[in-house]
N, C-alpha and C positions, 0 to 999 in steps of 0.2 A: 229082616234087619241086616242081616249078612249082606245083601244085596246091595247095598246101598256104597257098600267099602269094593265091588269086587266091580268090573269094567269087563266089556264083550271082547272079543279078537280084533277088531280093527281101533278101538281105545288104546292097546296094549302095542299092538302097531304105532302107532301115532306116539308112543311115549319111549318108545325104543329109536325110533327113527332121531328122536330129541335128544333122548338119553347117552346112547350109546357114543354120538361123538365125543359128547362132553364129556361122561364118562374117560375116552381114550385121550384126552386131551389134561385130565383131572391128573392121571395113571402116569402122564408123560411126565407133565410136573412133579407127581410125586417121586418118581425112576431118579430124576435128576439130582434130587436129594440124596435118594437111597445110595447110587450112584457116588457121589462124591461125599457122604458117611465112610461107603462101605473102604473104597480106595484110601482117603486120608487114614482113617482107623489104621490101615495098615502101617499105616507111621508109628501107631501109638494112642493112648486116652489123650493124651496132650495136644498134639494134632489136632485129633475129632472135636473139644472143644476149644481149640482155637479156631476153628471153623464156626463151631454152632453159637459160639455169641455173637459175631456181625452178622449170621443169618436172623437172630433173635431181634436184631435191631431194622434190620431191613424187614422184617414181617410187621412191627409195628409201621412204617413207614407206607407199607403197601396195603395196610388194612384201613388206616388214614384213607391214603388214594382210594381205597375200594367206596367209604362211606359216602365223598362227598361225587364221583362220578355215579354212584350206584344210584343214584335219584335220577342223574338222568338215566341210567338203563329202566329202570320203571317205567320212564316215560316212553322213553325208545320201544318198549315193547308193546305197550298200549297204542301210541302212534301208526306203527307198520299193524297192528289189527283192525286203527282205525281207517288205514291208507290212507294217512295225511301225512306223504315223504318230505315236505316241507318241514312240517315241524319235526321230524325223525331226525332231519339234517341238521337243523337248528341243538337237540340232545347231543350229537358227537361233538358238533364245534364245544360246547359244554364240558364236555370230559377232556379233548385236546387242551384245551385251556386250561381248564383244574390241575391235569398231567403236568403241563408243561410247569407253570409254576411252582408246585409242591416238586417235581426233581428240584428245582432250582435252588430252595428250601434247603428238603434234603441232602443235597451233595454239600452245601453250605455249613452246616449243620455236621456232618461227619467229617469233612474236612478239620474243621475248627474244635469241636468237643471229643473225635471220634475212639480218643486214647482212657476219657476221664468215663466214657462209657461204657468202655469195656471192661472199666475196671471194678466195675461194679455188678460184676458176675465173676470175675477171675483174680485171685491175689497173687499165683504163681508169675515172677517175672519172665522167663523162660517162654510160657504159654502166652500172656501179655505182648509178648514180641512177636509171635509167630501170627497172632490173631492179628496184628495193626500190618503186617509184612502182606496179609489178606486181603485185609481191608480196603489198603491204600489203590491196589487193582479194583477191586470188585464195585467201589465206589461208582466209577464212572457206566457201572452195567445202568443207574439208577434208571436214568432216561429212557433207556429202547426198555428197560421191563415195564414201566408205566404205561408208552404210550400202548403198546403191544397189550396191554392187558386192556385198556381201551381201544380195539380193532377188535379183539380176538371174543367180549363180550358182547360188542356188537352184532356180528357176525351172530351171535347165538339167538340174539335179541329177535332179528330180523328170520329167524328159525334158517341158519344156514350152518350150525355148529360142525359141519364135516370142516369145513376151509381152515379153520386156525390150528384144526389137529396135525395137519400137513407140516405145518410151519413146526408145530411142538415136537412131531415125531422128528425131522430134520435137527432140531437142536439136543433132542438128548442121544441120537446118533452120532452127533460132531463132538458136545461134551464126553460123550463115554470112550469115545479114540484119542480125543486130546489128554483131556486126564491118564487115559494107562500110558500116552507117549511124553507127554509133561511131566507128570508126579514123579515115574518109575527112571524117567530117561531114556525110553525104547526108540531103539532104530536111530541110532546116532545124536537125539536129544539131548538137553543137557538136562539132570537130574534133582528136577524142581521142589520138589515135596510139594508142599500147602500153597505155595506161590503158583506152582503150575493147575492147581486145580484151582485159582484166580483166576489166571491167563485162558484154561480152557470153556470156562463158567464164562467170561468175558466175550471172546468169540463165539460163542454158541449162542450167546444172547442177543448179540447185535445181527447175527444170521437169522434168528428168529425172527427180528425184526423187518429185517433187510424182503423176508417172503413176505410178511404181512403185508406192506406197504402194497409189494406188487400184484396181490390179494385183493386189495381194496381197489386197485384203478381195473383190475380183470373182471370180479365178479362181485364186489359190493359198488357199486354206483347208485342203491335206491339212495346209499348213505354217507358216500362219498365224496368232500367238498374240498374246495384252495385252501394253499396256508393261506390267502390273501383274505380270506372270506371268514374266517375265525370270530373274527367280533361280531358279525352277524346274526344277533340273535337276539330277538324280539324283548321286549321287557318283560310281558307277561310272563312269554315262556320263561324266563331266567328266573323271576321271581318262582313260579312254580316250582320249578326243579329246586331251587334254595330251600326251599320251604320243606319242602319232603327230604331233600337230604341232610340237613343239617343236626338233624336226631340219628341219622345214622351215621353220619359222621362221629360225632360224639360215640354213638354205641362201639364204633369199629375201635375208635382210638383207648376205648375203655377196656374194651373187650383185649386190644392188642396188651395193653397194660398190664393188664389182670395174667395174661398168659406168661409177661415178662416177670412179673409179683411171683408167678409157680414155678420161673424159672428158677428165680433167685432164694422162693423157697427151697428148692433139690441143693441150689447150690451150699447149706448151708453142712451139709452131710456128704460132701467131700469132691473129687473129681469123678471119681466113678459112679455116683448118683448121678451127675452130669451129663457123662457119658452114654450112662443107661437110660435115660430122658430122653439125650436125643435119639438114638439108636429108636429104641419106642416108639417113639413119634411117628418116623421118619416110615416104620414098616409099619404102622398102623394107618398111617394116610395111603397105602394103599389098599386098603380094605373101605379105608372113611368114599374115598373117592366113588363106592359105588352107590351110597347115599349122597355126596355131593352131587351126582352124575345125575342122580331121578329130584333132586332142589330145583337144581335148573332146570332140568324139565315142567316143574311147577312153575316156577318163575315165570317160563317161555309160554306154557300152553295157558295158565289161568291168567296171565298177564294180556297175552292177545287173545283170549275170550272176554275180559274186562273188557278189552279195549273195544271190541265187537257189540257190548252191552248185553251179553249173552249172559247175565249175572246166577242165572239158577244152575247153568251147566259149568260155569267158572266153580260155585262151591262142590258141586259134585264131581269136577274132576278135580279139585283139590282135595275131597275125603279119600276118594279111589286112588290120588297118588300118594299120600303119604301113610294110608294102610300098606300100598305094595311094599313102596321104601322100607317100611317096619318087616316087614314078611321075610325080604332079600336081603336086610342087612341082618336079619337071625341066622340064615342061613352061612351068609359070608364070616359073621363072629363064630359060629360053630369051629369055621374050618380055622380061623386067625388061632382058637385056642388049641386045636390038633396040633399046629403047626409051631405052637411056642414052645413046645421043647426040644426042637434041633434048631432052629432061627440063629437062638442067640452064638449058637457053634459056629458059624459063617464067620464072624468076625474073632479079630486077635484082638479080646479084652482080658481082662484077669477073670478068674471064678465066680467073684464076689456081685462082678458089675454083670455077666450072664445070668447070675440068681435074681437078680430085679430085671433086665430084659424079658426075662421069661414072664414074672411075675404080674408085671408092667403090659404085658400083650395078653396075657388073660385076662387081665380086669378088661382091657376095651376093649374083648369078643364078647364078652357076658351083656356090658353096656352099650353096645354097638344100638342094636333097636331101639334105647333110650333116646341114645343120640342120632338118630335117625326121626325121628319121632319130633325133637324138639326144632331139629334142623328145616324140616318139614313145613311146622308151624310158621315157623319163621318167615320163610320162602314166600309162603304163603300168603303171610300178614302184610310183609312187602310190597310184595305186585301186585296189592291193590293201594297201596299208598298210606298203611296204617305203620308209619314206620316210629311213633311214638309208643305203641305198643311192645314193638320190636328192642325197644332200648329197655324199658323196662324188665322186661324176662328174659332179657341175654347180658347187658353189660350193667345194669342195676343192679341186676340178681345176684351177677358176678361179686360186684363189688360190696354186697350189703353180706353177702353171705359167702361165698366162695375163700374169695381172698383173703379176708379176716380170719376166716378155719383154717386158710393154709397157711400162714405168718401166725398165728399163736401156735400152732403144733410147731412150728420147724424153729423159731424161738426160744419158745417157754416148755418144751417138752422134750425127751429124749426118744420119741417114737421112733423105731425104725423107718428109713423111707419111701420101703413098699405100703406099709397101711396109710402113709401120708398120703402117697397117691391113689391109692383106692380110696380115702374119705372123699375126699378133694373130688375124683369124679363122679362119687354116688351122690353127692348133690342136687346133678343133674336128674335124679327123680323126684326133689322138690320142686325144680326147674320145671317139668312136666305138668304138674298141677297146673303150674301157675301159666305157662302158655295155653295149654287145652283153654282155662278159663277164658284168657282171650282171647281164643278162636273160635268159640261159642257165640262170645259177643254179637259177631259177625259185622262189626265196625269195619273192616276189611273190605267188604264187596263192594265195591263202587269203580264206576268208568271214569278217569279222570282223563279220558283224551274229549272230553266235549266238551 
């Protein structure tokens, strides 16, 4: 029976070869975060979340983006297994386009509301100012982080995940010099606080960008098309990719919601709950990163094994990949909860707001595997096109159940805000049930490149 979850040495090859970049590319994104926490913090709790509410809003915004492009990377990945670079090319012009519009959207949209938004996480006016003084720079990141997150998925789609790490690793090299020479004032700078880790966030991003591009005309050509040729794209195809994506569109923007609902639960129990969220997070995503790392590599391999119509070895390498993922994220949660009780000493926070960072990084070493496990499913359920599935046990689930647990505690109760967020994520072993159940189904397995 065991046999069936465990893959020979050249499997195990094949998913590291997948893995690993993504992984270092997951790591890098999450650095950048940790990165400009850990820096701002040293201003103070007030700083760090005047920081982590326009990141809160920009993650709804890119989880949007991720939904309705994400349909064509399904396709995208099926396509390159089924070697029909035609329609590969016809999915990017699909994401450039989605891109382009939702920036246009979004920059619109925080332009115009971006002060009445923030204010609904933050009542201090002090903090209020600092967050919109942020804002006002990091706005214009919208565009190169979209299209870039459309090249750099790509790239993974087409099983080339080394190229976009290049680009990532260059951007949090540039952000991590600019912030300590912005923030601090070093080397003759002038001494920027919060604004300067805008202005460095800014630069780093449009440099990420700036490699991609030259990325795509060097070594993605199977996928690489004009701005002129954009509209070019069949109706079939477009309908298809609508069709799958627009459930995951919904999920992402549910799911982003639900996570802004938890924000704004913490926020109800002070600044330093705030604080310690983000702080949490931010050193938990790199741990989460090593199960994002082996997702994509499900995405990637059972995706162009659909696409191949190889459908018996698509579910057997997705049991054998989301077994390992559970195996390596036990181990990685092991060491996340060793390491929770000097973490929160890195940073200049108060006593109180270390007693939940700690707290806060144990619950997600314990639940690591859970979440590994459902992230899995997911992946899974995706990349073959079952993306109504996928809504139901991740942003349904959320909201039928999650959200509502965490707005009646934070509410109508006096709970402390460590057991909030432990409820809140053991959830996610109701969550479990209910995905397994449809991954059983096996409604999932099917070639939609024919």
């Amino acid at each position: 029976m065991m046999k069936k979850f465990i893959g020979d040495k050249i499997f195990y090859k094949r998913v590291l070869a997948v893995a690993l970049p993504i992984t270092l590319q997951q790591f890098v994104t999450a650095a950048i975060q940790i990165v400009d926490n850990f820096m701002v913090g040293k201003l103070g709790e007030s700083a760090l979340v005047s920081v982590a509410a326009p990141n809160q809003l920009y993650f709804v915004m890119i989880l949007f983006m991720f939904g309705l492009t994400g349909g064509a990377g399904i396709y995208s990945a099926q396509y390159f297994g089924s070697k029909d670079f035609d329609k590969l090319r016809q999915s990017f012009r699909f994401k450039l386009l989605i891109s382009l519009v939702i920036s246009i959207l979004a920059f619109a949209i925080i332009s115009i509301f971006g002060e009445s938004l923030i204010r609904l996480f933050i009542d201090e006016e002090n903090t209020v100012r600092l967050s919109m003084s942020y804002l006002r720079i990091v706005k214009f990141n919208i565009l190169p982080i979209f299209l870039s997150i459309c090249i750099s998925s790509t790239f993974r789609e087409v099983a080339k995940p080394k190229l976009p790490m290049i680009a990532s690793l260059t951007a949090i090299f540039t952000n991590t010099i600019l912030n300590y020479i912005l923030i601090f004032g070093k080397f003759g700078a002038p001494q920027l606080g919060v604004v300067g880790a805008a202005y460095a966030t800014l630069i780093a991003r449009y440099l990420e960008f700036i490699l991609l591009v030259i990325l795509v005309k060097l070594k993605g050509k199977v996928f690489s098309v004009s701005i002129f040729s954009l509209l070019k794209i069949e109706f079939l195809v477009f309908k298809s990719i609508v069709i799958v994506a627009l459930p995951m569109m919904l999920n992402e923007i549910l799911w982003s919601l639900g996570q802004t609902a938890y924000f704004k639960a913490y926020s109800t129990r002070g600044e330093n709950s705030l604080a310690a969220f983000t702080i949490s997070n931010s050193v938990s995503q790199l741990v989460f990163i090593v199960f994002a790392g082996l997702s994509g590599a499900i995405a990637v391999m059972v995706g162009n094994t659909l696409g191949a119509n190889k459908l018996e070895e698509a579910k057997s390498n997705s049991d054998k990949l989301i077994a390992f993922s559970m195996f390596f994220s036990f181990i990685i949660g092991m060491i996340l909860v060793g390491t929770s009780y000097f973490i929160p000493d890195l940073y200049e926070i108060q006593s109180q707001t270390k007693e939940i960072v700690g707290f806060n990084l144990r619950v997600n070493g314990f639940f690591i595997p859970i979440f590994a496990a459902n992230v899995g499913i997911f992946f899974a359920l995706r990349a073959g096109g079952d993306t109504k599935s996928t809504l139901i046990m991740d942003a349904l689930f959320m909201w039928v159940v999650s959200v509502p647990l965490a707005l009646l505690l934070a509410y109508f109760t006096k709970i402390d805000v460590r057991y909030l967020y432990l409820l809140i994520q053991s959830t996610d072993l109701l969550k479990l049930a209910l995905a397994r159940y449809k991954y059983k189904q096996g409604n999932w397995i099917k070639n939609l490149a024919v």
